[in-house]
C-alpha positions as CSV (number, residue, x, y, z in Angstrom):
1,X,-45.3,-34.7,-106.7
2,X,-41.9,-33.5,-108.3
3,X,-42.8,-34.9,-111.7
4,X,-45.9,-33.2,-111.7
5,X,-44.1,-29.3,-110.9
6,X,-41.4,-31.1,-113.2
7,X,-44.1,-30.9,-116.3
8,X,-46.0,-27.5,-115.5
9,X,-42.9,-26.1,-116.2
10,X,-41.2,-27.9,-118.7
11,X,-43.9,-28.8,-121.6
12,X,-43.6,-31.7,-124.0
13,X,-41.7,-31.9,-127.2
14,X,-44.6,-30.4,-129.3
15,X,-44.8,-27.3,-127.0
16,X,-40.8,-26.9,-128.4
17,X,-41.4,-27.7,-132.4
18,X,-44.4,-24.7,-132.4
19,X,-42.2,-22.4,-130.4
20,X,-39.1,-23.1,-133.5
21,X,-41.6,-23.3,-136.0
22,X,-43.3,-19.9,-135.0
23,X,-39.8,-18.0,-134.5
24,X,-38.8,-19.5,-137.9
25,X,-42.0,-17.9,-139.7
26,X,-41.7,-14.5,-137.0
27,X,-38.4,-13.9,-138.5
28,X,-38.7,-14.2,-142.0
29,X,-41.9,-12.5,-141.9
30,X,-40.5,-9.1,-140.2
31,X,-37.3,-9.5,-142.5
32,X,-39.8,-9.4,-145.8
33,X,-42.0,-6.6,-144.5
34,X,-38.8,-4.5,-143.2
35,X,-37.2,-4.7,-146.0
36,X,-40.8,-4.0,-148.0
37,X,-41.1,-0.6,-145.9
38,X,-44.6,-2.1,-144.6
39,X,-44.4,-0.4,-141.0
40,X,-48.0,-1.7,-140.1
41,X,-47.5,-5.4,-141.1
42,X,-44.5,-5.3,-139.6
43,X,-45.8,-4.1,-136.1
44,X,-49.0,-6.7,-136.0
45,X,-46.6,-9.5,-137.2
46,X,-44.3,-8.2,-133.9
47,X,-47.2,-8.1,-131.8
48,X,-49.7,-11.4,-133.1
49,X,-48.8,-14.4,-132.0
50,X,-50.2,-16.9,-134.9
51,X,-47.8,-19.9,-134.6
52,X,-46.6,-19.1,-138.2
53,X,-50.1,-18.8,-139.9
54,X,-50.2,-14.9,-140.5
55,X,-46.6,-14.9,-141.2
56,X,-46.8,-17.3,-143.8
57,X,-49.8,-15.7,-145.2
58,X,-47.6,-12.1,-145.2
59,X,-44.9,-14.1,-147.1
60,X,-46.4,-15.6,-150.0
61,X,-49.6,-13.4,-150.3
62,X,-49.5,-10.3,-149.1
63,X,-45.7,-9.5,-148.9
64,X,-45.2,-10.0,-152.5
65,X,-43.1,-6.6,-154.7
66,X,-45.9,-5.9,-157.0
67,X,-44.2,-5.2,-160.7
68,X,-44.6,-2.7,-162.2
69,X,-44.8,-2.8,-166.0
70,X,-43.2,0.2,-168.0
71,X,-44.9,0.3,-171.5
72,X,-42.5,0.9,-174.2
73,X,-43.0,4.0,-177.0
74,X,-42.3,2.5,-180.4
């Protein structure tokens, strides 16, 4: 009976590497898009949880500085 209240609150190991995994992602993701000045991606990172997919997506896809190329007058 103990074990079994024991588990319901305390989930397995895999529970614990998604949580660190997703926090990971979470954080670098918001760092990029506050630093990128991209309020809404920023709030619906905050608020979504994906377990890293979105942020990961923001990072290397839709976070990205776009160049800007300056043409040169000869």
């Amino acid at each position: 009976m103990m074990t079994n209240i024991f588990n319901n609150f305390f989930p397995g190991p895999v529970f614990y590497f998604i949580l660190v995994w997703s926090l990971i992602w979470k954080g670098l993701a918001l760092w990029r898009a506050a630093k990128n000045n991209h309020l809404v991606w920023y709030v619906v990172i905050l608020v979504l949880n994906t377990a890293g997919i979105l942020e990961i997506l923001y990072i290397f896809i839709f976070g990205r500085k776009k160049e800007i190329k300056k043409i040169e007058n000869r």
